[in-house]
C-alpha positions in Angstrom: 11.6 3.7 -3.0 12.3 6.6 -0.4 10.0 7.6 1.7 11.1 10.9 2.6 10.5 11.8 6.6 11.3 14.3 9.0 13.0 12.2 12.2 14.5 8.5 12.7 15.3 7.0 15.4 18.0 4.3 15.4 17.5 1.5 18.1 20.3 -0.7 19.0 20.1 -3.5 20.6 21.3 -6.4 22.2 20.0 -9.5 24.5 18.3 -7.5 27.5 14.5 -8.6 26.6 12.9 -7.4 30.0 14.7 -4.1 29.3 13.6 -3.7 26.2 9.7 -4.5 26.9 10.0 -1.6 29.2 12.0 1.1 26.6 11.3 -0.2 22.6 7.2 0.4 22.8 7.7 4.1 24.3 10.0 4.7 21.5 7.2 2.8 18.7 4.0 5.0 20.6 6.0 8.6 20.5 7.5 7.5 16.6 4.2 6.7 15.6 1.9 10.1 17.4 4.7 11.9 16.1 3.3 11.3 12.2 6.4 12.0 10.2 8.9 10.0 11.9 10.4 6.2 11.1 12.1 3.5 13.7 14.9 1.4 12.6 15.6 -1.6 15.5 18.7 -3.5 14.9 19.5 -6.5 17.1 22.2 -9.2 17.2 21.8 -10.9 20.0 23.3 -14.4 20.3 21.8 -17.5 20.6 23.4 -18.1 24.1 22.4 -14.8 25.3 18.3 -15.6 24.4 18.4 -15.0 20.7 15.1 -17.1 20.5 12.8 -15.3 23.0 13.7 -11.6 21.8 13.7 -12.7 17.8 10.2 -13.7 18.4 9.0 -10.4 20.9 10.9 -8.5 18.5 9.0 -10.1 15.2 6.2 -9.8 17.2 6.5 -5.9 17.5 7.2 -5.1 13.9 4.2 -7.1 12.7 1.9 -4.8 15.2 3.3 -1.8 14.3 5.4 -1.7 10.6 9.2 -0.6 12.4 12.1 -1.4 10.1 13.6 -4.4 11.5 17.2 -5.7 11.4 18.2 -9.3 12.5 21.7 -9.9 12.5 24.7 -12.2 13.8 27.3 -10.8 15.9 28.2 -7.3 15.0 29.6 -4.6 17.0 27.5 -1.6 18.5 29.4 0.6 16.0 29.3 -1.3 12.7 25.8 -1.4 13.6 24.7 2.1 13.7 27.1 2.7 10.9 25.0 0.6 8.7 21.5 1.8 10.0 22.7 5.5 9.7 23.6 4.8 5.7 20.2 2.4 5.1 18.3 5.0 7.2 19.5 7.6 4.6 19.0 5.5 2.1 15.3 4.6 3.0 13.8 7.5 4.6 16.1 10.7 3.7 15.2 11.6 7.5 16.5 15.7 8.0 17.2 14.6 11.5 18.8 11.3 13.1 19.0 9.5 16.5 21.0 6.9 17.3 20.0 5.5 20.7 20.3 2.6 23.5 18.3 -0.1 24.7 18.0 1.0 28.2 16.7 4.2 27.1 13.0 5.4 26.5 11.1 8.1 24.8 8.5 10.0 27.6 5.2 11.4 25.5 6.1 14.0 22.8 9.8 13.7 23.2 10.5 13.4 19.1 8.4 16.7 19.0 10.4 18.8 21.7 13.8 17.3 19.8 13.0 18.1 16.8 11.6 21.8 17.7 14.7 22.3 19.8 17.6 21.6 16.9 14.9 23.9 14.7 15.5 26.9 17.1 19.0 25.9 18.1 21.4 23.8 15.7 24.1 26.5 14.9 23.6 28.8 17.3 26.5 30.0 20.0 25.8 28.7 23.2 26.9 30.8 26.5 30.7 29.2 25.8 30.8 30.3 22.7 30.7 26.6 20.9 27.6 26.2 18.9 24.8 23.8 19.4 25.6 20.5 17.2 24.8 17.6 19.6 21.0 17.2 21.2 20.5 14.5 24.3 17.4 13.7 26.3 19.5 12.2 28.6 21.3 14.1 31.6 21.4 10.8 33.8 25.3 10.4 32.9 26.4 14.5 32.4 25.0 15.8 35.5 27.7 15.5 37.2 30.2 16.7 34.7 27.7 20.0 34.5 28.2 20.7 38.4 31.5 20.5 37.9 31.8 22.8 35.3 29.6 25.2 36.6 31.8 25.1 40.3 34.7 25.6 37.9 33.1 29.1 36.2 31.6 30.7 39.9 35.6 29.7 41.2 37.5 31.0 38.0 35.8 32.8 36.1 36.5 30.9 33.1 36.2 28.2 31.2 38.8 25.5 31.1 40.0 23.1 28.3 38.8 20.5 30.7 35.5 21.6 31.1 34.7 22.8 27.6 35.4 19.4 26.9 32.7 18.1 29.3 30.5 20.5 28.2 30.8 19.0 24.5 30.2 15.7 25.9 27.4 13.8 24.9 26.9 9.7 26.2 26.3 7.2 24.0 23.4 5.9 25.2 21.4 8.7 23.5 22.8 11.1 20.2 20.6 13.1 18.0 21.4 15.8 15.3 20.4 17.2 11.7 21.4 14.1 9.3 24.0 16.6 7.6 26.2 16.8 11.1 26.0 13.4 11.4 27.9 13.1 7.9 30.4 16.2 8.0 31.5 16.4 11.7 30.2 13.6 13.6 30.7 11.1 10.5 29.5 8.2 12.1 31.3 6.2 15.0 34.7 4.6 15.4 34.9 1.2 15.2 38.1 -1.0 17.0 38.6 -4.3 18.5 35.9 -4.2 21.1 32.1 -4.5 21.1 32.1 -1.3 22.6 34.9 0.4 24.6 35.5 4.4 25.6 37.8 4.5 22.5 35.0 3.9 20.4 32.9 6.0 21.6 35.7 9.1 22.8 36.6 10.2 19.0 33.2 11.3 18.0 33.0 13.9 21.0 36.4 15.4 19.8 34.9 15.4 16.3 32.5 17.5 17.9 33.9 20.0 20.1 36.9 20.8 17.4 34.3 21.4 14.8 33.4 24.2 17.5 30.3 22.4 18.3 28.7 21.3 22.3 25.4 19.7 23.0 22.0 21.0 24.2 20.2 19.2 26.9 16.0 18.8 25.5 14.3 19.7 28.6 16.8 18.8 31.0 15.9 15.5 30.2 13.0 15.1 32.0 11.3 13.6 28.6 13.6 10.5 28.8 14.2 7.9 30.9 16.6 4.8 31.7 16.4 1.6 33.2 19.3 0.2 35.2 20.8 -2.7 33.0 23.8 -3.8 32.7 25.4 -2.5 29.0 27.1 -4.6 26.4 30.1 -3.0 26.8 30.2 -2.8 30.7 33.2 -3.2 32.1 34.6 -3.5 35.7 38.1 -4.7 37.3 36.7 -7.8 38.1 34.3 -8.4 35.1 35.4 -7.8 31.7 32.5 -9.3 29.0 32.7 -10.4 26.2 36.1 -10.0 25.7 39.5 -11.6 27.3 41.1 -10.0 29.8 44.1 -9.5 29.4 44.2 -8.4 26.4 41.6 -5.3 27.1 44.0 -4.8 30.6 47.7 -4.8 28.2 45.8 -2.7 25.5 47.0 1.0 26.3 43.6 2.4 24.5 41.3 0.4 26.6 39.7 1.8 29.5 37.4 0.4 32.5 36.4 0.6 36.4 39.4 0.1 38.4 42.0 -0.3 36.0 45.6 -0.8 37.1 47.5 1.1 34.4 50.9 0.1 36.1 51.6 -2.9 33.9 50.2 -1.2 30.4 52.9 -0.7 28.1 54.1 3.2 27.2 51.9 4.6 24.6 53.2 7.8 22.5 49.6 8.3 21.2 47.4 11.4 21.2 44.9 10.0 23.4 46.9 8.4 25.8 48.5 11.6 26.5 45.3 13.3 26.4 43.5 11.0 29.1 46.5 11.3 31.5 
C-alpha cells in the first residue's frame, strides 16, 4: 500500500558505525519533526568490515523510530540508490527525493528549507542562464570550484564552458530534486566496475548541465554538516580499496589522487578527451 509523502531521504551506507552514530539520528530527528517525510537506510556492510556491530545499532534504530530498513550483501553505491530510488517510488510516491552519504547530516529544519527552496526555485533561470534542477546542503566540496568561477567572471566577463560546468556540479555525497528530474534528466546513477569511482558518479552531472540545468546551494549549506571519514570509494596513489590496483591504474576511465596517467593505454572516448 502507498503511503503517499512529500520528501524521502535515501541513506546509504557502508561499515563507518561511529560515523554513522554521529550523522543517521540527525537525519531520523529532522525526517520525523518534518511530519510528511519518510527515511529509507540501506546498508551492506561486510562481515569483515563490522557487519555484526552496525546490523544490530542499525536494527536497533528502526525499532525506535519505524525508518525503512535495507540489509544487504555486497552491492555497489550505485545499484543501491538505484534500487531505493524505484522502492522509494514505489512505497511512498515522495514529490521530492534525496539520495545522500553517510558522513553527512541533517542540521534542525533542513528537509523544510529544501523542500521550500525547490518550491520557489526548480525551473527557474539562475544568473548563468541554466535553470535550477539540482539542490545540495553541502558546499564543503564546491567551494572552491565557486571561487574559481567567480575569479573567472570579475577577470573575463564571462562564463566559460569550464566553469558552467562547475557551476552544474553537485557531489555525491548529498543530491536532492523533485522525483520527476530524478527520472527524466538525472535518471538515476551509472553503474561500472567499481564500488564507486568518478566515472560513476561524472555522467549524471553532464545529464544535468545538458538538460540546461545547475544546482542551488540551500543556505549556503550551513544546515548540513560532515564528518571527516574516509569514503568507500576513496582512493589515493598509494591506497586503492577495495579494488586491485592495477587494474583501476590500466583502466583509462578510472581516476584517483596522484595518478600516473603515463602508462594508461590511449582512449578515443568522449570522456577521456573531455577530462584532458
Amino acid at each position: 500500500m502507498i503511503s503517499k509523502t512529500e520528501f524521502l531521504t535515501i541513506y546509504a551506507t557502508y561499515g563507518s558505525l561511529e560515523v554513522v552514530k554521529q550523522t543517521l539520528p540527525t537525519v531520523i530527528r529532522d525526517t520525523k519533526n518534518y511530519g510528511n517525510a519518510q527515511l529509507i537506510v540501506h546498508d551492506s556492510t561486510q562481515r569483515e568490515h563490522g557487519q555484526k556491530e552496525k546490523w544490530q545499532y542499525l536494527r536497533a534504530l528502526e525499532e525506535e523510530h519505524g525508518f525503512f530498513l535495507i540489509l544487504s550483501t555486497n552491492l555497489s553505491m550505485a545499484h543501491a540508490r538505484n534500487m531505493c530510488l524505484q522502492l522509494g517510488q514505489e512505497l511512498y510516491a515522495p514529490e521530492y527525493i534525496a539520495m545522500m552519504e553517510d558522513d553527512h547530516g541533517y542540521k534542525p529544519s533542513f528537509i523544510q528549507e529544501l523542500v521550500q527552496s525547490m518550491k520557489d526555485y526548480y525551473g527557474k533561470k539562475s544568473r548563468y542562464s541554466l535553470r535550477y534542477g539540482l539542490f545540495t546542503g553541502c558546499t564543503e566540496h564546491a567551494v572552491g570550484d565557486l571561487e574559481s568561477i567567480e575569479k573567472c567572471e570579475h577577470k573575463t566577463g564571462k562564463i566559460t564552458k569550464k566553469s558552467s560546468l562547475h557551476i552544474n556540479k553537485v557531489n555525491s555525497c548529498f543530491r536532492c530534486a523533485p522525483t520527476s528530474h530524478w527520472n527524466n534528466v538525472l535518471k538515476g546513477y551509472d553503474t561500472d566496475e567499481y564500488l564507486i569511482s568518478y566515472f560513476q558518479t561524472f555522467p549524471l552531472n553532464m545529464r544535468n548541465y545538458n538538460k540546461g540545468f545547475t544546482n542551488f546551494f540551500v543556505k549556503n549549506g550551513e544546515l548540513m554538516f560532515s564528518v571527516q571519514a574516509e569514503g568507500r570509494g576513496d582512493t589515493a596513489k598509494d591506497s586503492l580499496r577495495l579494488w586491485d590496483k592495477d587494474f583501476a591504474a590500466s583502466d583509462p576511465r578510472s581516476n584517483y589522487i596522484g595518478k600516473d596517467k603515463t602508462n594508461v593505454l590511449e582512449d578515443k572516448s568522449f570522456l577521456n578527451r573531455f577530462l584532458k
